[in-house]
C-alpha positions in Angstrom: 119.7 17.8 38.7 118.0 17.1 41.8 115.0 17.7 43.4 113.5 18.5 47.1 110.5 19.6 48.3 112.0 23.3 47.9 115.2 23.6 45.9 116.9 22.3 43.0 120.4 20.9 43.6 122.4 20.9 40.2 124.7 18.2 39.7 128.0 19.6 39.9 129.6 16.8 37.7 133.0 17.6 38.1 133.5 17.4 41.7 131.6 14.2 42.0 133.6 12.6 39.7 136.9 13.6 41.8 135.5 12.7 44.6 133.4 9.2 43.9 136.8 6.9 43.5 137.6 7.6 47.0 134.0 6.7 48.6 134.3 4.1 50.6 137.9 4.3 51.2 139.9 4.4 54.3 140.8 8.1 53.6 138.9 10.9 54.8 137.5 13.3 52.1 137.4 17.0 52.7 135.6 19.2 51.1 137.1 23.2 51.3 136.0 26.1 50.0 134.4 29.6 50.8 131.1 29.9 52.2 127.8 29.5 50.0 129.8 28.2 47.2 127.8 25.1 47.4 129.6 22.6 49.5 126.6 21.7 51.4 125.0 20.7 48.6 127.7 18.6 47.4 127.7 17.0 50.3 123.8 16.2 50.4 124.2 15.1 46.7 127.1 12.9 48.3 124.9 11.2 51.2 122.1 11.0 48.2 124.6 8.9 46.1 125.9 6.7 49.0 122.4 5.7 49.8 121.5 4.8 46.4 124.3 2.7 45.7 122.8 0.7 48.4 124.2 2.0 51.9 120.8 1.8 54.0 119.7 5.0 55.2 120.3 4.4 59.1 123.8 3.7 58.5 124.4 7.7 57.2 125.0 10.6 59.5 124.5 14.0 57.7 125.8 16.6 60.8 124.8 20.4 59.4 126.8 22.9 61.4 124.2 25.8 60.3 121.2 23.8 61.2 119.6 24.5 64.9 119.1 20.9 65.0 123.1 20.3 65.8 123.4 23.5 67.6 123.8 21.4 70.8 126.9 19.7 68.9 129.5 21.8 69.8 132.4 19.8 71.0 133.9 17.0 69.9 132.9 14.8 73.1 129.4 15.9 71.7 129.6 14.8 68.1 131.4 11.4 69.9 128.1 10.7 71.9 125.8 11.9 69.1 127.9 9.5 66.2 128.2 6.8 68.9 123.8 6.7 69.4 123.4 7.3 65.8 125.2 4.0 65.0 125.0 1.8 68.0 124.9 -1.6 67.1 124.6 -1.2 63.7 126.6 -3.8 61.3 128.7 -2.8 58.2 130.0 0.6 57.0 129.0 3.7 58.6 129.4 6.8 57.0 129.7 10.2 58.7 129.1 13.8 56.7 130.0 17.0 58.8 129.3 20.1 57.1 131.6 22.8 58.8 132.9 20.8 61.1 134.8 23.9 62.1 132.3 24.9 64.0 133.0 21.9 66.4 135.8 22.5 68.8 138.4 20.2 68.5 136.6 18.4 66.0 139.7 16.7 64.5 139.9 14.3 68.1 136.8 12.9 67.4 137.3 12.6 63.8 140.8 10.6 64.2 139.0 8.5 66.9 136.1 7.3 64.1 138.6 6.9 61.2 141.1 4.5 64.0 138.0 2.2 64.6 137.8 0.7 60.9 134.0 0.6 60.0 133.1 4.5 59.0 133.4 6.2 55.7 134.0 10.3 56.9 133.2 13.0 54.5 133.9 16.7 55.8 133.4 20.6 54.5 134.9 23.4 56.2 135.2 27.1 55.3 138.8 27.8 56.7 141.9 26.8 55.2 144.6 27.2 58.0 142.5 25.6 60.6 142.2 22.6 58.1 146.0 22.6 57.2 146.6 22.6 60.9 144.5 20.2 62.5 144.4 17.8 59.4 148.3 17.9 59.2 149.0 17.3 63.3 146.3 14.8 63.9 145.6 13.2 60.1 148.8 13.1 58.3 148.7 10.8 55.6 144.5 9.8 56.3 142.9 12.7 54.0 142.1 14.2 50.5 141.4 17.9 50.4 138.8 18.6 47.7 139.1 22.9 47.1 134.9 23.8 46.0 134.7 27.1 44.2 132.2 29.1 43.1 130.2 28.3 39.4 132.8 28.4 36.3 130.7 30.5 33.5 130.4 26.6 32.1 128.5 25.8 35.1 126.6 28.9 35.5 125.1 29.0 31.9 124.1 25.0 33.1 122.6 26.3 36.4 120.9 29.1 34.1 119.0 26.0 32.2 116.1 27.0 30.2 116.7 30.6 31.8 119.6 31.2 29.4 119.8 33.9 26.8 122.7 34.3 24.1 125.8 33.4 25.8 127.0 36.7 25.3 124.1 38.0 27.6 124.3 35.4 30.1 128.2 36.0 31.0 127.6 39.9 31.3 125.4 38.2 34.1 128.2 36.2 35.1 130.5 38.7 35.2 128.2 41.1 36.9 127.1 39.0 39.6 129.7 36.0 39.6 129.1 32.2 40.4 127.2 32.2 44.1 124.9 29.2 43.5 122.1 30.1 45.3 121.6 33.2 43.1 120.1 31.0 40.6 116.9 30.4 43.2 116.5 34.8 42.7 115.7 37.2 40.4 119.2 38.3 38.7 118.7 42.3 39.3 121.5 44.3 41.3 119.0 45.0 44.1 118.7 41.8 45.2 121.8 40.0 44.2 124.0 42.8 45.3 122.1 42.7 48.8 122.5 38.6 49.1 126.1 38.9 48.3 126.8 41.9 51.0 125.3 39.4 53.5 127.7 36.7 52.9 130.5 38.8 52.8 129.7 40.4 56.3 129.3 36.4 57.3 132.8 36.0 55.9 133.9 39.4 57.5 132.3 38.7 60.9 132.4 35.2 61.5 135.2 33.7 59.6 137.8 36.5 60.4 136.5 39.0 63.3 134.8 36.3 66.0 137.7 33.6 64.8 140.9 36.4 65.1 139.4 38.2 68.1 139.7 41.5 66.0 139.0 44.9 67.0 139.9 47.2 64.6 137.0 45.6 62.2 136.8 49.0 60.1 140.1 48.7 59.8 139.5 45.4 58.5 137.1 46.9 56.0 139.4 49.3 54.4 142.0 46.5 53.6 139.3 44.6 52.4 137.9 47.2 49.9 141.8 48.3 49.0 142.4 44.3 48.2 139.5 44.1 46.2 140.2 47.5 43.9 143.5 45.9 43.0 142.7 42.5 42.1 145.4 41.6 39.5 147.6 44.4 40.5 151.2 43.9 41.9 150.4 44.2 46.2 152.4 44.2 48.8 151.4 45.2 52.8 153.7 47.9 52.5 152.4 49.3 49.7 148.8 48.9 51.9 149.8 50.3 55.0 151.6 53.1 53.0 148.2 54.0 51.0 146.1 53.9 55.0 148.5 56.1 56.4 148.3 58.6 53.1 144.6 58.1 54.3 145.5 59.3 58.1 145.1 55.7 59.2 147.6 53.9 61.5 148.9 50.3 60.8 151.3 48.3 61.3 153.0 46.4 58.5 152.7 43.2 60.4 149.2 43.7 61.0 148.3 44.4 57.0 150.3 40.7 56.6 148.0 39.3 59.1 144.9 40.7 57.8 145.9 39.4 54.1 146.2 36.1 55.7 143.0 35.8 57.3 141.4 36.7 53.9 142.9 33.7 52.1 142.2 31.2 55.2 138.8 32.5 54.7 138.8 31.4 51.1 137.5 34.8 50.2 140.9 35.6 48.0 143.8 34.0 46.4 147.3 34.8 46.2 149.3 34.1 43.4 153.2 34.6 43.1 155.6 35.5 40.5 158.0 33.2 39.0 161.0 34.3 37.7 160.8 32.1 34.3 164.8 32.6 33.8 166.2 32.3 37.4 163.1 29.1 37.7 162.3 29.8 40.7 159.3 31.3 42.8 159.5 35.2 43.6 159.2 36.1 47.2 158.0 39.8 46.6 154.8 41.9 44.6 152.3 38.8 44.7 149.3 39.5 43.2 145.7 38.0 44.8 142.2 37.3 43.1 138.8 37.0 44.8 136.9 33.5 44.5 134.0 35.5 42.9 134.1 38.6 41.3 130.6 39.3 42.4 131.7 40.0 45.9 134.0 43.1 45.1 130.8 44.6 43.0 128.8 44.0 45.8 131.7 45.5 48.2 132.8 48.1 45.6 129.6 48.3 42.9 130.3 47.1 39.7 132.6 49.7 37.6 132.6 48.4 33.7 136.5 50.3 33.3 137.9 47.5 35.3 137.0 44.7 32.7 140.5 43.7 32.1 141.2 42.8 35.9 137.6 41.2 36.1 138.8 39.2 33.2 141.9 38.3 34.3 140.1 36.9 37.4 137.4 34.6 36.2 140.3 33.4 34.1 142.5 32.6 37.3 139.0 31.3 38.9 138.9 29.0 35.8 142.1 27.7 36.2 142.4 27.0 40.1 138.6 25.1 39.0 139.9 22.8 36.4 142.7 21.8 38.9 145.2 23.5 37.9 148.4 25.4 40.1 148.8 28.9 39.2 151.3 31.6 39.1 152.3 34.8 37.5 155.6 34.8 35.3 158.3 37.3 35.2 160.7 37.5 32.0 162.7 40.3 32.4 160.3 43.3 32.4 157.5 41.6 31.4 155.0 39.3 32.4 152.7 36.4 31.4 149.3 36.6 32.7 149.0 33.0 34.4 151.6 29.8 34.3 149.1 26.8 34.9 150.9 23.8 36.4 148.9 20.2 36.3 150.2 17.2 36.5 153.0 17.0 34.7 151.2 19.5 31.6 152.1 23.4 31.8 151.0 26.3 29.7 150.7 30.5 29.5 148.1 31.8 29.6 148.0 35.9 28.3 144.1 37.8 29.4 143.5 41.1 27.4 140.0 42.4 26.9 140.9 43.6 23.2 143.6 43.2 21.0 143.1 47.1 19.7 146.1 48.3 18.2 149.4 46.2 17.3 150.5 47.9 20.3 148.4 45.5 22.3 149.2 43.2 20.4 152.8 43.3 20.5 152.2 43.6 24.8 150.6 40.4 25.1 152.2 38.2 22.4 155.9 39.4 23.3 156.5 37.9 26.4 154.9 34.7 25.4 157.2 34.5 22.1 160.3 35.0 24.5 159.6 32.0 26.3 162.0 29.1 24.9 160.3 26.2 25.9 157.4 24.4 23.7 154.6 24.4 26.4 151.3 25.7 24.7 151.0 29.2 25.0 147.7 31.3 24.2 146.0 34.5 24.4 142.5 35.0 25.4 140.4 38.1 24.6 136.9 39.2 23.8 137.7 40.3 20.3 134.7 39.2 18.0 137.1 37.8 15.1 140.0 35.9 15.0 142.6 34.9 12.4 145.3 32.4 12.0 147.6 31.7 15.2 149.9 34.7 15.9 153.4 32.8 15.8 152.6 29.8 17.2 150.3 31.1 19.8 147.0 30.1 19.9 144.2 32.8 19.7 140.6 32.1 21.6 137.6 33.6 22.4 137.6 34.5 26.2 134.4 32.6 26.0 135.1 29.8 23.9 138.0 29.6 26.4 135.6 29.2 29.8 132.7 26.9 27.5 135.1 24.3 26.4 136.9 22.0 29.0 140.2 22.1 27.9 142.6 24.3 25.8 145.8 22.2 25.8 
């Protein structure tokens, strides 16, 4: 945990360790991830680290994007002249940190012009994920790392929460009320104000990210996808099944344009899509993807927060927990039924099955049955808030939904 003069920056452990080993390095590091989830921090934590290890202080260049001070810095010419003052005639390794370096046009000319002369260490965040893949791929193939940042894990959050905390059953009705923004944790945790801090984001997102970016003017139109996307979080989707529920609504759209829409809501990192994979056929499902949000507090700020969802809100901090601890995910199909989440890292795989409560052997049977039809012997488990729990069910593991997001690993 560190200190200013007004905030507290947390140490968020886990991405400084995955990103420290390449500090230094010929590669350029990128940080991505969704507004306010705390990459600027991370990146001031970063330029905190370098310094200490001995870098001295005039040969760092922290560039804020959302600071008035860089406003003029809107080119890449301009952040050429302002990086070429900045470390004019000054021996040894420069390092360069740009947060949203989107917001500088062609940004990625400059960038490949620092990395070609030798000397400078370049750390960047960004909030877009299509402008990255683009520019990064045409003009920095082979030169980068992308780092995904996502909002606070439950773990996280309870460590943000500090000497805050109550029970950790009290604290993740919090987390699963308001979700894993950072910055909540500098106001009081009441749905007024949360609720109020998270609609202004999400206009951001809505506004700046998708509307000014996509040039689009239809924005209500925008809005209802947005608000039918978030009620079906961990639902089957498809555009045509959107643009089929609009025009039951008296609302004209084009198939193509509900695709488009659904894009610009993942390049904004404000949802996920996940697709199915046929666990007999092995191989990815082109058809009835499902997506997840990167924080569940944004659809209760969108939507309020409606306690008869809890299995999808489950099933989506569980996805959220996944994607955090590095992990590729999609859904599998077996048949007519379904595992939850296959989780893909490295070489290591398991299933994952999300149920609020095991209630009746009819749930029980649900949940476990597709897991036991699986032939390989890849761990397999079943999470759920059920306050007791026996022996394995058949060589699946049983946990505690929360014991599940507290500890770091299950395999």
């Amino acid at each position: 945990m560190i200190s200013n003069n007004t905030f507290t920056f947390h140490k968020r452990d886990v991405y400084l360790e995955r990103i420290t080993p390449f500090l230094g390095t010929p590669v350029i590091k990128v940080l991505v991830g969704m507004r306010r989830v705390g990459k600027s921090c991370l990146l001031q934590l970063l330029k905190e680290k370098i310094i200490a290890e001995g870098t001295p202080p005039e040969n760092v260049l922290f560039v804020d994007k959302e600071s008035l001070e860089f406003d003029e810095v809107s080119t890449y010419q301009d952040l050429a002249d302002l990086v070429d003052s900045a470390f004019k005639n000054r021996p040894g390794l420069k390092t360069l940190l740009v947060d949203e370096v989107q917001e500088i046009i062609g940004w990625e000319k400059a960038v490949a012009s620092f990395l070609g002369q030798g000397d400078m260490d370049i750390i960047l965040t960004g909030s877009n994920a299509h402008l990255f893949a683009t520019e990064l791929a045409t003009r920095l193939a082979g030169r980068y790392i992308l780092f995904p940042i996502h909002s606070l894990t439950f773990s996280e959050f309870m460590n943000f929460r500090g000497d805050r905390a109550e029970s950790t059953e009290a604290e993740f009705k919090r987390y699963l009320r308001y979700g894993g923004l950072p910055a909540l944790h500098h106001m009081e945790l009441n749905d007024q104000v949360v609720f109020q801090y998270i609609n202004s984001i999400y206009n951001t997102i809505l506004l700046k990210d998708i509307v000014s970016r996509h040039s689009i003017r239809h924005v209500s139109l925008l809005e209802r996808i947005a608000m039918f996307l978030f009620d079906n979080i961990g639902q089957t989707l498809s555009a045509n099944r959107i643009a089929a529920y609009l025009k039951s609504q008296r609302v004209k759209v084009s198939v193509d344009t509900v695709v488009n829409y659904l894009r610009y809501f993942q390049d904004a990192l404000i949802a996920h899509k996940v697709s199915r994979f046929d666990l007999k056929g092995h191989k990815l499902l082109e058809v009835h993807e499902k997506y997840f949000l990167e924080d569940i507090g944004l659809r209760h700020a969108v939507l309020g927060f409606r306690e008869a969802d809890i299995s999808q809100l489950l099933e989506n901090i569980v996805f959220h927990e996944l994607i955090h601890r590095g992990y590729t995910v999609s859904i599998g199909k077996l048949a007519d039924r379904e595992v939850d989440f296959i989780a893909t890292r490295e070489g290591e795989k398991i299933y994952v099955q999300v149920c609020y409560l095991l209630a009746s052997e009819r749930t029980i049977t649900r949940e476990f049955s597709p897991l036991l039809a699986i032939a390989d012997n890849y761990p397999k488990f079943v999470l759920s808030m059920d306050p007791l729990f026996g022996d394995d069910y058949k060589g699946v593991r049983r946990i505690h939904l929360i014991d599940f997001l507290m500890q770091p690993s299950i395999s």
